[in-house]
Predicted model as a PDB file, atoms N, CA, C, CB and O in Angstrom, pLDDT in the B-factor column:
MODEL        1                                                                  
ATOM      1  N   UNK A   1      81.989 -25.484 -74.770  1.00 56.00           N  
ATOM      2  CA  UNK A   1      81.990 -26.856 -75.202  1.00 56.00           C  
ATOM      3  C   UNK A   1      82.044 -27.750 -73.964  1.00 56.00           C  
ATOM      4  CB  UNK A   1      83.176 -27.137 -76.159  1.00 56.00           C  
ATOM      5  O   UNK A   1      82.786 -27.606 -72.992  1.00 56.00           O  
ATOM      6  N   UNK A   2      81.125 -28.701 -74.171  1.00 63.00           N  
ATOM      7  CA  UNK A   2      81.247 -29.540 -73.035  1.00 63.00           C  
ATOM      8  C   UNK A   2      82.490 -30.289 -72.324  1.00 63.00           C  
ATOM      9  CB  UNK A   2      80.496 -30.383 -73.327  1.00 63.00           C  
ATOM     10  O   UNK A   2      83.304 -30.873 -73.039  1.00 63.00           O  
ATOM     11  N   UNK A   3      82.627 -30.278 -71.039  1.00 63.00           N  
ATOM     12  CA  UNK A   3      83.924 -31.174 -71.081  1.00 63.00           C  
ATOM     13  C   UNK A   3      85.239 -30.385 -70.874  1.00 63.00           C  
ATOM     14  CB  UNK A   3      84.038 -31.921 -72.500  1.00 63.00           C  
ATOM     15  O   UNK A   3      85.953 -30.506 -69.878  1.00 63.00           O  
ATOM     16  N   UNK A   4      85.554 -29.330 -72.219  1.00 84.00           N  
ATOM     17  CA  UNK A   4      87.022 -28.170 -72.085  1.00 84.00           C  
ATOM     18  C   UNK A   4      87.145 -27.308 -71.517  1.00 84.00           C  
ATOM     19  CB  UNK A   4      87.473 -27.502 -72.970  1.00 84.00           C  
ATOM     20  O   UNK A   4      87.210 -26.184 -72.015  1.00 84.00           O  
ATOM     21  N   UNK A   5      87.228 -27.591 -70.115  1.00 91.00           N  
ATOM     22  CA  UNK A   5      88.089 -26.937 -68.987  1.00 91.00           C  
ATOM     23  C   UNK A   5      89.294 -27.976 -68.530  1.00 91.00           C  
ATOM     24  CB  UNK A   5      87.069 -26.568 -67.612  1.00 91.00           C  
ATOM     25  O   UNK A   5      89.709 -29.122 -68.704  1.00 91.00           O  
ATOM     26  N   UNK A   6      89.604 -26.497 -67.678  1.00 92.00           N  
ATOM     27  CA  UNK A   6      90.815 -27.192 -67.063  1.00 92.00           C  
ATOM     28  C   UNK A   6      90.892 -28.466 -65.540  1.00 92.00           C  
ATOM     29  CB  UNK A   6      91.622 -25.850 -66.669  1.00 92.00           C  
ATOM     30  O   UNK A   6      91.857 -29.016 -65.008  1.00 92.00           O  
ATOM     31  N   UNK A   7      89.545 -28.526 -65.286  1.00 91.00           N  
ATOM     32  CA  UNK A   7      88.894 -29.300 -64.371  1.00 91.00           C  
ATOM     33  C   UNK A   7      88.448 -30.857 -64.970  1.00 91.00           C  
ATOM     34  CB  UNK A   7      87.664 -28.433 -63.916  1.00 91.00           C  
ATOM     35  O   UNK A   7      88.576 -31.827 -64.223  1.00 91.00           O  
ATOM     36  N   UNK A   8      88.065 -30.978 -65.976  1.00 91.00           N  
ATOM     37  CA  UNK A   8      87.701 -31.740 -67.144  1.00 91.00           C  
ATOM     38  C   UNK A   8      88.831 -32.704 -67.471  1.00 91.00           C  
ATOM     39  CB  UNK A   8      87.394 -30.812 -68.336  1.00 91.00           C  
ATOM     40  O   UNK A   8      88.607 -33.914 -67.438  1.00 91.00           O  
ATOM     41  N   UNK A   9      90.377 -32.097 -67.877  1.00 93.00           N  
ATOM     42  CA  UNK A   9      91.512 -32.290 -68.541  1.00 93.00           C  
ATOM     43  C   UNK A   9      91.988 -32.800 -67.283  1.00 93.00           C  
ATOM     44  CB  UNK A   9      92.239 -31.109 -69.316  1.00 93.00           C  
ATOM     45  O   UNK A   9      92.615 -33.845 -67.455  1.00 93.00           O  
ATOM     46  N   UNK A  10      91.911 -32.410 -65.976  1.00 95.00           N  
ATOM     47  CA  UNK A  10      93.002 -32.998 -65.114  1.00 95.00           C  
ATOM     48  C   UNK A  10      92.273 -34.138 -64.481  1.00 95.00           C  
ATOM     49  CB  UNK A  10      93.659 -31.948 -63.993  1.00 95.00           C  
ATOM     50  O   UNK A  10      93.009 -35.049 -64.101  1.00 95.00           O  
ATOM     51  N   UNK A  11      90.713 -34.326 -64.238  1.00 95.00           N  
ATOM     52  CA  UNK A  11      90.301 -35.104 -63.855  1.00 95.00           C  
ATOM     53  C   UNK A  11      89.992 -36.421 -64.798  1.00 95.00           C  
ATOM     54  CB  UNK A  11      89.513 -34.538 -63.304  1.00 95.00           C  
ATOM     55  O   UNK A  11      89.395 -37.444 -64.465  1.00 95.00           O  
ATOM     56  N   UNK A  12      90.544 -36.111 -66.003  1.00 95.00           N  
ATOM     57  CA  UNK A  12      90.876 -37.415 -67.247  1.00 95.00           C  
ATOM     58  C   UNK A  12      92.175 -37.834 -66.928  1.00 95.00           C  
ATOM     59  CB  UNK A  12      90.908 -36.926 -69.031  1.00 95.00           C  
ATOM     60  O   UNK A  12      92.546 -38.964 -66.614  1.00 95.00           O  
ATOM     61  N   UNK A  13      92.867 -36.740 -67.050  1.00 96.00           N  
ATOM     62  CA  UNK A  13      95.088 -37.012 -66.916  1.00 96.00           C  
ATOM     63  C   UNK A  13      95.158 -37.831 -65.966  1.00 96.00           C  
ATOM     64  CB  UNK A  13      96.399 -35.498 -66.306  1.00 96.00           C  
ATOM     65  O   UNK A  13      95.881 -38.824 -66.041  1.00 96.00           O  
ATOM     66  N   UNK A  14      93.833 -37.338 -64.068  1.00 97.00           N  
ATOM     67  CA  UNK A  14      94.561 -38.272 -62.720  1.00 97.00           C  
ATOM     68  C   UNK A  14      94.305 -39.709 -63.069  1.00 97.00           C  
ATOM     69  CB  UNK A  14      93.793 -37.972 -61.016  1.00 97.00           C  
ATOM     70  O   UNK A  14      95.021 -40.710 -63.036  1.00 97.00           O  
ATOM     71  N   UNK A  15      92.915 -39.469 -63.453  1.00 97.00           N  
ATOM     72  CA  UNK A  15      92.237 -41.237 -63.883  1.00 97.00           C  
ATOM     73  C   UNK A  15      93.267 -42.033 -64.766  1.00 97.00           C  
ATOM     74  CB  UNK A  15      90.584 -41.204 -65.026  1.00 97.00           C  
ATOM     75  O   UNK A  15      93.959 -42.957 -64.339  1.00 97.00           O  
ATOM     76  N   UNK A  16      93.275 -41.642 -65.813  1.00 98.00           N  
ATOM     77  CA  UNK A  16      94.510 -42.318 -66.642  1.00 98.00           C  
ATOM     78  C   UNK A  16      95.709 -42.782 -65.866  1.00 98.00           C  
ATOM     79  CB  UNK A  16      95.093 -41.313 -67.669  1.00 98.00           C  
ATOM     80  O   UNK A  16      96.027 -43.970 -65.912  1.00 98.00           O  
ATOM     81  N   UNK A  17      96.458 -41.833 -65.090  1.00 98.00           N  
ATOM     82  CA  UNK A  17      97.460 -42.009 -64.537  1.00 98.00           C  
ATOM     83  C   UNK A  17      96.774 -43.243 -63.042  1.00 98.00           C  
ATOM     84  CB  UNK A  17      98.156 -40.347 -64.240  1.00 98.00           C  
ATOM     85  O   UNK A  17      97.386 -44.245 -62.673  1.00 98.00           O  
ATOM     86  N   UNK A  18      96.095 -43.003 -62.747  1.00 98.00           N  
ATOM     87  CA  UNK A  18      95.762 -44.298 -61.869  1.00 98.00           C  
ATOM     88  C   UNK A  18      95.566 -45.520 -62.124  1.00 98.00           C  
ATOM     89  CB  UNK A  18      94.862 -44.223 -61.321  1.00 98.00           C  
ATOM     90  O   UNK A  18      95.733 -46.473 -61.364  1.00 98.00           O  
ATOM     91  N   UNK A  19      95.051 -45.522 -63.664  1.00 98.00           N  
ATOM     92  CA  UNK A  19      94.750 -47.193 -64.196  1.00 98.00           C  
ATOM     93  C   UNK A  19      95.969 -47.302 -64.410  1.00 98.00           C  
ATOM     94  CB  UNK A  19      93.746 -47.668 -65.589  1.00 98.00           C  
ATOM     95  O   UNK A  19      96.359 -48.415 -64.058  1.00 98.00           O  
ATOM     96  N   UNK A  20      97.245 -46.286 -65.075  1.00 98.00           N  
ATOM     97  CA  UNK A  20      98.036 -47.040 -65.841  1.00 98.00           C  
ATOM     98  C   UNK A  20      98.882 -47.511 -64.653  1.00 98.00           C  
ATOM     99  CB  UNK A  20      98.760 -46.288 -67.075  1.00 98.00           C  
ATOM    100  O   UNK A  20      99.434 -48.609 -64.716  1.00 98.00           O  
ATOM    101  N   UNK A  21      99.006 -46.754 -63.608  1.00 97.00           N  
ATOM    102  CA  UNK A  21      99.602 -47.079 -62.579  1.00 97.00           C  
ATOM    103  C   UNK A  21      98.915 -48.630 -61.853  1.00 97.00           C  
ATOM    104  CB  UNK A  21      99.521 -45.761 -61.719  1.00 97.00           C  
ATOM    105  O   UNK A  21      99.793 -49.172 -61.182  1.00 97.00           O  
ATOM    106  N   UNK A  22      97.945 -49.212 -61.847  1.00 97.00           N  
ATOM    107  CA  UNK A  22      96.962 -49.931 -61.013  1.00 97.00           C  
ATOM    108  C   UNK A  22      97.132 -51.275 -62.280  1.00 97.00           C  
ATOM    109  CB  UNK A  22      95.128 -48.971 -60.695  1.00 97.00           C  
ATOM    110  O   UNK A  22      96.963 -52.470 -62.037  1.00 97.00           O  
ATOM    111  N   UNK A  23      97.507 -50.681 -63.638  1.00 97.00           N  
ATOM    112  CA  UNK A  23      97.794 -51.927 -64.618  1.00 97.00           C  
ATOM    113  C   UNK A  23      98.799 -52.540 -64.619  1.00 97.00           C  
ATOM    114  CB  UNK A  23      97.763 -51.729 -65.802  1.00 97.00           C  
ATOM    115  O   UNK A  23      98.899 -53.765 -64.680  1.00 97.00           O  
ATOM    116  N   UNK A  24      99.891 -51.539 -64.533  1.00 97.00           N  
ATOM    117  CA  UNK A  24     101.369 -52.188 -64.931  1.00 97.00           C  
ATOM    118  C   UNK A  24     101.905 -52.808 -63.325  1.00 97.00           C  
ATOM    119  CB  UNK A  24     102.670 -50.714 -65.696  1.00 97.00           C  
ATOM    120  O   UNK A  24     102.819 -53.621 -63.191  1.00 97.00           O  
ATOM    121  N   UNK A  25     101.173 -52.264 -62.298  1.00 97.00           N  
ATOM    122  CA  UNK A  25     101.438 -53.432 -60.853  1.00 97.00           C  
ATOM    123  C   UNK A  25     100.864 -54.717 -60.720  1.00 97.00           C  
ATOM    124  CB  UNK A  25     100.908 -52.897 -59.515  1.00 97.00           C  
ATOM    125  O   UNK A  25     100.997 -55.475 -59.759  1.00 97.00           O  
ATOM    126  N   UNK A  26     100.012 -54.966 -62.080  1.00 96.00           N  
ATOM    127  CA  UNK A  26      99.501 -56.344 -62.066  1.00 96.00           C  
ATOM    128  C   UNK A  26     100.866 -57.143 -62.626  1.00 96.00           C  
ATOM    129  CB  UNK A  26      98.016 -56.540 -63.090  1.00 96.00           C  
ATOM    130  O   UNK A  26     101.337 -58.131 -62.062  1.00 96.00           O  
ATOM    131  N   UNK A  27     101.393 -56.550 -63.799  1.00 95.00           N  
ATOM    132  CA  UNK A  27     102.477 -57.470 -64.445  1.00 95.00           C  
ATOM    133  C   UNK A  27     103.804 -57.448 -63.832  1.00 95.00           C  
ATOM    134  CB  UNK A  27     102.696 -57.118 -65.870  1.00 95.00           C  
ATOM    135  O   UNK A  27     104.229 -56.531 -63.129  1.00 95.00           O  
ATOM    136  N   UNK A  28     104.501 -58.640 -64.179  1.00 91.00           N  
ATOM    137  CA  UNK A  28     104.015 -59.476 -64.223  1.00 91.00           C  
ATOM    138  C   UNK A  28     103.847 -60.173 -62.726  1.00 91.00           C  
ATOM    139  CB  UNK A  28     104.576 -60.003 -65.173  1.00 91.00           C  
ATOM    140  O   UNK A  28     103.811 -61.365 -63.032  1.00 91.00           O  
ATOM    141  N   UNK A  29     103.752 -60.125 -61.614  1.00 94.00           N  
ATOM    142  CA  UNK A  29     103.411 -60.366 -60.201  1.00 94.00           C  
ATOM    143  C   UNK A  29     103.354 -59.408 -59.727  1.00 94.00           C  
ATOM    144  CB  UNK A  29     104.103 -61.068 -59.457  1.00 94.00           C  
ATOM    145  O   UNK A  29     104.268 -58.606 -59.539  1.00 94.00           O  
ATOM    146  N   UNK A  30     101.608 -59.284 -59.285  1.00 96.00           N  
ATOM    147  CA  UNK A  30     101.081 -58.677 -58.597  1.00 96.00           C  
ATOM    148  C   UNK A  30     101.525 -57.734 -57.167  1.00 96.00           C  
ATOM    149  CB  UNK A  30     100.414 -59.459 -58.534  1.00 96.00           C  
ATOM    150  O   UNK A  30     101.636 -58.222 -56.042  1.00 96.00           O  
ATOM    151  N   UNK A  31     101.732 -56.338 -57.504  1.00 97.00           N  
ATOM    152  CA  UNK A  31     101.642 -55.654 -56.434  1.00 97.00           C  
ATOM    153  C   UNK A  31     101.452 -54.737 -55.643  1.00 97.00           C  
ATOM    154  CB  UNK A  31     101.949 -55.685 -56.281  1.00 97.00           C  
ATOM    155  O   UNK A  31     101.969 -53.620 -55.637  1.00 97.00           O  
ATOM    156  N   UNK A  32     100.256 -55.447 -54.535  1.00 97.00           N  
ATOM    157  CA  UNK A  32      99.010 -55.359 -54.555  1.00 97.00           C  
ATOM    158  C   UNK A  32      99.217 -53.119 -53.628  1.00 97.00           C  
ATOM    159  CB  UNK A  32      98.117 -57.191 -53.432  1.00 97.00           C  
ATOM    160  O   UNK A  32      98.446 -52.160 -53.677  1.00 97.00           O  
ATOM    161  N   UNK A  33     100.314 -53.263 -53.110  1.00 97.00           N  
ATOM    162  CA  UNK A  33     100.472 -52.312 -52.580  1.00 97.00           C  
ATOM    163  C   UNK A  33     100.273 -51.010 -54.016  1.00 97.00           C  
ATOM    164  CB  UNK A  33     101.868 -52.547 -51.732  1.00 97.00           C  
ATOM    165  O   UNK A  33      99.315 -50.245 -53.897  1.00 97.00           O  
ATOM    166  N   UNK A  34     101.006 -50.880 -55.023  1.00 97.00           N  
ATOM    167  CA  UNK A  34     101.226 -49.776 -56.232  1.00 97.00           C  
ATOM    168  C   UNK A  34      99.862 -50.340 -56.517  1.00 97.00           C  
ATOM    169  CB  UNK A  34     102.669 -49.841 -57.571  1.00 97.00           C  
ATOM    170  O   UNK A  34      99.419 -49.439 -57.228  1.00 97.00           O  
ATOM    171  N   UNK A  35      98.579 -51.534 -56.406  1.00 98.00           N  
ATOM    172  CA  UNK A  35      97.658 -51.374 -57.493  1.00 98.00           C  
ATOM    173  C   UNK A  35      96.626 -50.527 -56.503  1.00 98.00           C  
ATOM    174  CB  UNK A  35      97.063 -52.927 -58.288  1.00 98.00           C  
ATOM    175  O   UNK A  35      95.900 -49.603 -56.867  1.00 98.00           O  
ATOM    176  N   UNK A  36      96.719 -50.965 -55.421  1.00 98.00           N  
ATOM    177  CA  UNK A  36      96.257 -49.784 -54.444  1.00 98.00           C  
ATOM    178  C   UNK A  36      95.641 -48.545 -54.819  1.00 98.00           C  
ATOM    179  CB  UNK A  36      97.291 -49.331 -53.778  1.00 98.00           C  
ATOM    180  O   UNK A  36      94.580 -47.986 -55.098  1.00 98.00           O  
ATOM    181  N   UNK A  37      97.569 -48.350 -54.592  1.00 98.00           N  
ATOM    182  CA  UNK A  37      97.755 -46.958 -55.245  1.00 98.00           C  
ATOM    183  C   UNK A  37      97.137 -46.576 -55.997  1.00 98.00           C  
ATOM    184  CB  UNK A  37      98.662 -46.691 -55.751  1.00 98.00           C  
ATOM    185  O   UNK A  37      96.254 -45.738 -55.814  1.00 98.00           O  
ATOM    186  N   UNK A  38      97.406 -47.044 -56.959  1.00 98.00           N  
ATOM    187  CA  UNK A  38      96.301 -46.568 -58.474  1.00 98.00           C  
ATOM    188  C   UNK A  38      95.190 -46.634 -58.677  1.00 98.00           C  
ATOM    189  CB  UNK A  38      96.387 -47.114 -59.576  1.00 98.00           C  
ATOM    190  O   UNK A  38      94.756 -46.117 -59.706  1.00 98.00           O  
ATOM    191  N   UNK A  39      94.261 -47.332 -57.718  1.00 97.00           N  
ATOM    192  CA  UNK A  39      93.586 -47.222 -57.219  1.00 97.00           C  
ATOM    193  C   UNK A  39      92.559 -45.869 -56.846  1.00 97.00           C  
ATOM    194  CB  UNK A  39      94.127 -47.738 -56.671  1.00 97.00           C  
ATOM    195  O   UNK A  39      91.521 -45.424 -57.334  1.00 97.00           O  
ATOM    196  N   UNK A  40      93.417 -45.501 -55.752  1.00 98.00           N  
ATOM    197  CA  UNK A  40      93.308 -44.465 -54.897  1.00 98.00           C  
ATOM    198  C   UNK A  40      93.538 -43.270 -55.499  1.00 98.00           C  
ATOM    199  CB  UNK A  40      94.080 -44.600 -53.870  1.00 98.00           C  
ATOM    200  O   UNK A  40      93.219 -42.173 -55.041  1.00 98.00           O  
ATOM    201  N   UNK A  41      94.167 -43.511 -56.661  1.00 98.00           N  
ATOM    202  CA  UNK A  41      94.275 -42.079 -57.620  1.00 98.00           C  
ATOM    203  C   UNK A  41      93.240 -41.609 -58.640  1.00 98.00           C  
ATOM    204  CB  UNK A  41      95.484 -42.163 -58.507  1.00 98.00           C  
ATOM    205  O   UNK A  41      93.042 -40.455 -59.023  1.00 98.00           O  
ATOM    206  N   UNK A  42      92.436 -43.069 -59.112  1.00 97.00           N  
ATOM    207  CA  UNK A  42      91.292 -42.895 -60.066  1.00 97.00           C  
ATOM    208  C   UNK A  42      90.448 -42.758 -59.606  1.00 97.00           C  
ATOM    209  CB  UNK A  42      90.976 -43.647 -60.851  1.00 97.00           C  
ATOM    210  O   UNK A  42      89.853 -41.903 -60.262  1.00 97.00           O  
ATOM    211  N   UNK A  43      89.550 -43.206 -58.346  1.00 97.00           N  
ATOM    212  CA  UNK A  43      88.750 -42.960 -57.498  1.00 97.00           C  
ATOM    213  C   UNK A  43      88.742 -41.497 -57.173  1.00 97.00           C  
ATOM    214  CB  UNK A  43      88.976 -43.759 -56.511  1.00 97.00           C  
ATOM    215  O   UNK A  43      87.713 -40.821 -57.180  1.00 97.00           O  
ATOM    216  N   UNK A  44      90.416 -40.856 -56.774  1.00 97.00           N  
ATOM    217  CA  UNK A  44      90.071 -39.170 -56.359  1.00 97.00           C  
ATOM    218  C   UNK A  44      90.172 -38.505 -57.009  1.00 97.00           C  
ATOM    219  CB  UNK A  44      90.620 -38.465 -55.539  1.00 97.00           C  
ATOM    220  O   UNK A  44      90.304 -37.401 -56.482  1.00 97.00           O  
ATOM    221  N   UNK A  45      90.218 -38.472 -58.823  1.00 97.00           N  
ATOM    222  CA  UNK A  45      90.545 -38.193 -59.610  1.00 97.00           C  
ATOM    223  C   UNK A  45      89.008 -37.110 -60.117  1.00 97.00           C  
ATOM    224  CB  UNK A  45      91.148 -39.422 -60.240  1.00 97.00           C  
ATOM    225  O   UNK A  45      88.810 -36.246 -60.971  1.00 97.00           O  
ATOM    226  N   UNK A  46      88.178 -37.775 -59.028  1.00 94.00           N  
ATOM    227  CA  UNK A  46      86.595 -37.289 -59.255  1.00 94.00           C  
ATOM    228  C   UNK A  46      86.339 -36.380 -58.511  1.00 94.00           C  
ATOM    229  CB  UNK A  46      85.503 -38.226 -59.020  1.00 94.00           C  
ATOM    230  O   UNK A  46      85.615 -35.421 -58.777  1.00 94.00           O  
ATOM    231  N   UNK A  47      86.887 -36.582 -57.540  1.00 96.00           N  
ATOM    232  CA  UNK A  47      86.723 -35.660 -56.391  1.00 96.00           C  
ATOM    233  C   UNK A  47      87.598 -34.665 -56.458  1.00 96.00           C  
ATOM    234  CB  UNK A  47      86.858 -36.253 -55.137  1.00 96.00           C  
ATOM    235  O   UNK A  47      87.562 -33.712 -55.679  1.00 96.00           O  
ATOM    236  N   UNK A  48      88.750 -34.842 -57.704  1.00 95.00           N  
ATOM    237  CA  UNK A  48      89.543 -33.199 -57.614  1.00 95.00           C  
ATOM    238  C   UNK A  48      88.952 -32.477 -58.872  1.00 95.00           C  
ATOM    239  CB  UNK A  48      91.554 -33.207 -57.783  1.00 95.00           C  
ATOM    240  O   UNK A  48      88.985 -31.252 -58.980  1.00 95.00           O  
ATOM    241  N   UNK A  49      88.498 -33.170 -59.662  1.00 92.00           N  
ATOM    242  CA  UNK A  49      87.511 -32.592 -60.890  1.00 92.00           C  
ATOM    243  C   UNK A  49      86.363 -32.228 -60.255  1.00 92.00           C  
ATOM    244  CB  UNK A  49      87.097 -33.648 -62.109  1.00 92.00           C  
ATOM    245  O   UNK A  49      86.161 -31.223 -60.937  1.00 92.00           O  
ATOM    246  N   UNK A  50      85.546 -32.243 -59.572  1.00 93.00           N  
ATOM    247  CA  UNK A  50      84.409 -31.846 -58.340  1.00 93.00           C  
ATOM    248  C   UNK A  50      85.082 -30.301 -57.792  1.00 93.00           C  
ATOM    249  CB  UNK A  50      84.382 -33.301 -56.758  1.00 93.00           C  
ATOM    250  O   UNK A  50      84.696 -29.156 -58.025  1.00 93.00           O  
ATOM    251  N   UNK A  51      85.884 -30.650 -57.226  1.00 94.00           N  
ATOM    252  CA  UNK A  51      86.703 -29.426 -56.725  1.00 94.00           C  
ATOM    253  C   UNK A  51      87.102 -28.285 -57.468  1.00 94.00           C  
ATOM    254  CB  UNK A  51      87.816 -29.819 -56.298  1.00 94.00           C  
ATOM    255  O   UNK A  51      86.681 -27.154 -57.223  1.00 94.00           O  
ATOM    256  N   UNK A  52      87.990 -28.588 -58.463  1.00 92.00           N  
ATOM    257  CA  UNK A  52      87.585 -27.609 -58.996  1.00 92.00           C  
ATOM    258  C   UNK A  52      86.666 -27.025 -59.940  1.00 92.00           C  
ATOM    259  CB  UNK A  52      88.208 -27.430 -59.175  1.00 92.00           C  
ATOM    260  O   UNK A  52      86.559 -25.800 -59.884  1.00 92.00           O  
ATOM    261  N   UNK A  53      86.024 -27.607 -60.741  1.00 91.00           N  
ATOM    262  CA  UNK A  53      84.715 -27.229 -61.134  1.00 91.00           C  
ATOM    263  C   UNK A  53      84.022 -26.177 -60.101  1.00 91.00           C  
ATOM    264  CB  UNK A  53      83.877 -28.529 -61.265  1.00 91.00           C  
ATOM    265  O   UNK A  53      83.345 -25.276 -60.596  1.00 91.00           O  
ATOM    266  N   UNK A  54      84.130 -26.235 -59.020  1.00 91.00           N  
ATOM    267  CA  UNK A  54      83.918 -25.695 -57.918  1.00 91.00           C  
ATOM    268  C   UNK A  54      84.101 -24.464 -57.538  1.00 91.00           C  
ATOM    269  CB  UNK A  54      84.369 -26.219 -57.287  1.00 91.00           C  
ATOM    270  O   UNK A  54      83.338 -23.722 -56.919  1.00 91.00           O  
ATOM    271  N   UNK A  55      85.461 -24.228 -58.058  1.00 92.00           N  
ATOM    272  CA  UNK A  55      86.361 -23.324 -57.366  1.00 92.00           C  
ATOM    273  C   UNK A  55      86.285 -22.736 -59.416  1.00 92.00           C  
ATOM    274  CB  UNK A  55      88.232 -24.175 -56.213  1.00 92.00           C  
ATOM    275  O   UNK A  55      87.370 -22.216 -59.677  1.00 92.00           O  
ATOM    276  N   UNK A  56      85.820 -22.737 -60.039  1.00 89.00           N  
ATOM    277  CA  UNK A  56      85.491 -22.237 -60.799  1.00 89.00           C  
ATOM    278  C   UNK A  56      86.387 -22.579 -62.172  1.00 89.00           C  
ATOM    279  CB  UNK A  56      85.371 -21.110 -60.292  1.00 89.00           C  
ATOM    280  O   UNK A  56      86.415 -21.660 -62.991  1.00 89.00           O  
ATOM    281  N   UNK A  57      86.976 -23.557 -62.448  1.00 87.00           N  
ATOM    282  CA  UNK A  57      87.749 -23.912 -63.547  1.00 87.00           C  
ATOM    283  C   UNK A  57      86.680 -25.429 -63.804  1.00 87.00           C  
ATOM    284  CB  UNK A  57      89.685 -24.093 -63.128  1.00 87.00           C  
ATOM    285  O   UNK A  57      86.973 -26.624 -63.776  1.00 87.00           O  
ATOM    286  N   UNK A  58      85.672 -24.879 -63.995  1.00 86.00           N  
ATOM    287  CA  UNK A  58      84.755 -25.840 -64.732  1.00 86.00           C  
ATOM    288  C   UNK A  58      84.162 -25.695 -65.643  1.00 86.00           C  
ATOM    289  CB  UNK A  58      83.984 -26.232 -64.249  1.00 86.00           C  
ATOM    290  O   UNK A  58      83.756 -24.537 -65.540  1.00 86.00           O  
ATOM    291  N   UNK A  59      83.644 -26.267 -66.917  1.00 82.00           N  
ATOM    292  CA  UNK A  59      83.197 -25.646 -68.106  1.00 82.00           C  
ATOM    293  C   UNK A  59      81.474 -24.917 -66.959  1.00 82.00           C  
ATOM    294  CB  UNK A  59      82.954 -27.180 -69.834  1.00 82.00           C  
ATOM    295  O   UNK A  59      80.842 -25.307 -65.978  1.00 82.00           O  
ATOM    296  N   UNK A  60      81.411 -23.361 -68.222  1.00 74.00           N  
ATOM    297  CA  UNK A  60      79.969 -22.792 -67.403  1.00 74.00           C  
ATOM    298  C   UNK A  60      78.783 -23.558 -68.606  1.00 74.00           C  
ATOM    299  CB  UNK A  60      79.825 -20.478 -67.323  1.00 74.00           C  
ATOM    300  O   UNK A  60      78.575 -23.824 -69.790  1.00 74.00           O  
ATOM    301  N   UNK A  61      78.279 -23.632 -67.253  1.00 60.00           N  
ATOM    302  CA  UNK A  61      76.490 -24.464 -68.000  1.00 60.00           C  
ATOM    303  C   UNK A  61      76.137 -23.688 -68.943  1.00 60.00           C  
ATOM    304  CB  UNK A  61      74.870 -24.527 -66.933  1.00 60.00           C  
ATOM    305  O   UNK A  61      75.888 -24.290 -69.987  1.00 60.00           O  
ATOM    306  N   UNK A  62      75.930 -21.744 -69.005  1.00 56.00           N  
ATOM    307  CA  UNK A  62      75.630 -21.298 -69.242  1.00 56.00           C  
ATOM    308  C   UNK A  62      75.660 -21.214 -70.680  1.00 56.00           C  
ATOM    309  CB  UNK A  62      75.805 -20.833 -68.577  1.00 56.00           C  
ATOM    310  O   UNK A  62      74.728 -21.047 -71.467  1.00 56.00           O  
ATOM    311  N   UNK A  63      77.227 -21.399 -70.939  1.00 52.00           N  
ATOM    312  CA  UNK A  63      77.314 -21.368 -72.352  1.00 52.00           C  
ATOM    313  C   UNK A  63      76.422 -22.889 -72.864  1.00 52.00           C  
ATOM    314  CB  UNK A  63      79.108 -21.289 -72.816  1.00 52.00           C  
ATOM    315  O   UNK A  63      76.470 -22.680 -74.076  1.00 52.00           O  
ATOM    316  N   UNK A  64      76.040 -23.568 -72.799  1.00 47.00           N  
ATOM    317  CA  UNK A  64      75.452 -24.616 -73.751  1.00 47.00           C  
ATOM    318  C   UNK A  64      74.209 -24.210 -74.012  1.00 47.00           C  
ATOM    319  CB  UNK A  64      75.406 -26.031 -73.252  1.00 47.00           C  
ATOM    320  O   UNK A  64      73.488 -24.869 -74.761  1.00 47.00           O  
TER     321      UNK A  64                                                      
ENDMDL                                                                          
END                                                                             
Protein backbone atom coordinates (compact mmCIF):
# COMPACT_ATOMS: atom_id res chain seq x y z
CA UNK A 1 0.00 0.00 0.00
CA UNK A 2 1.19 3.21 -0.85
CA UNK A 3 2.61 5.44 1.74
CA UNK A 4 2.69 2.34 4.90
CA UNK A 5 6.05 2.17 5.87
CA UNK A 6 7.88 3.07 8.53
CA UNK A 7 9.71 5.88 6.49
CA UNK A 8 6.28 7.30 5.37
CA UNK A 9 4.89 7.46 9.22
CA UNK A 10 7.96 9.25 10.58
CA UNK A 11 8.41 11.58 7.81
CA UNK A 12 4.48 12.72 8.48
CA UNK A 13 5.05 12.54 12.68
CA UNK A 14 8.62 15.04 11.99
CA UNK A 15 6.51 17.44 9.67
CA UNK A 16 3.62 17.64 12.03
CA UNK A 17 5.80 18.08 14.91
CA UNK A 18 7.56 21.05 13.09
CA UNK A 19 4.41 23.04 12.13
CA UNK A 20 3.00 22.45 15.47
CA UNK A 21 6.13 23.55 16.92
CA UNK A 22 6.63 26.69 14.19
CA UNK A 23 2.61 27.47 15.13
CA UNK A 24 2.34 27.70 18.71
CA UNK A 25 5.82 30.17 18.62
CA UNK A 26 3.69 32.50 16.69
CA UNK A 27 1.17 32.89 19.73
CA UNK A 28 0.79 34.90 21.24
CA UNK A 29 4.31 36.99 20.48
CA UNK A 30 6.29 35.84 18.12
CA UNK A 31 9.31 33.67 18.64
CA UNK A 32 11.11 33.92 15.95
CA UNK A 33 13.99 31.68 17.37
CA UNK A 34 11.35 28.14 18.29
CA UNK A 35 9.54 29.19 14.75
CA UNK A 36 12.89 28.60 13.26
CA UNK A 37 13.07 25.70 14.82
CA UNK A 38 10.08 24.29 13.48
CA UNK A 39 10.99 25.24 10.71
CA UNK A 40 14.05 23.35 10.39
CA UNK A 41 12.25 20.25 11.48
CA UNK A 42 9.58 20.19 8.57
CA UNK A 43 11.92 21.00 5.94
CA UNK A 44 14.23 17.79 7.27
CA UNK A 45 11.47 15.85 7.87
CA UNK A 46 11.98 15.02 3.92
CA UNK A 47 15.21 14.38 3.96
CA UNK A 48 14.91 11.72 6.85
CA UNK A 49 11.93 10.07 4.95
CA UNK A 50 14.49 10.09 1.76
CA UNK A 51 16.86 8.36 4.03
CA UNK A 52 15.30 5.94 5.01
CA UNK A 53 13.31 4.84 2.22
CA UNK A 54 16.82 4.38 1.33
CA UNK A 55 18.16 2.36 3.78
CA UNK A 56 15.22 0.23 3.04
CA UNK A 57 12.15 1.00 5.38
CA UNK A 58 10.33 2.39 2.41
CA UNK A 59 7.15 1.11 0.97
CA UNK A 60 8.62 -1.45 -2.25
CA UNK A 61 7.42 -0.13 -5.72
CA UNK A 62 7.21 -3.54 -6.50
CA UNK A 63 4.29 -4.42 -4.71
CA UNK A 64 1.89 -1.81 -6.56
Amino acid sequence: MHGSSPAAWTAVLLCLTGITIGGVALIPNPNWVWFTVGCVVALASGLVGRVMSSAGMGANSAEH
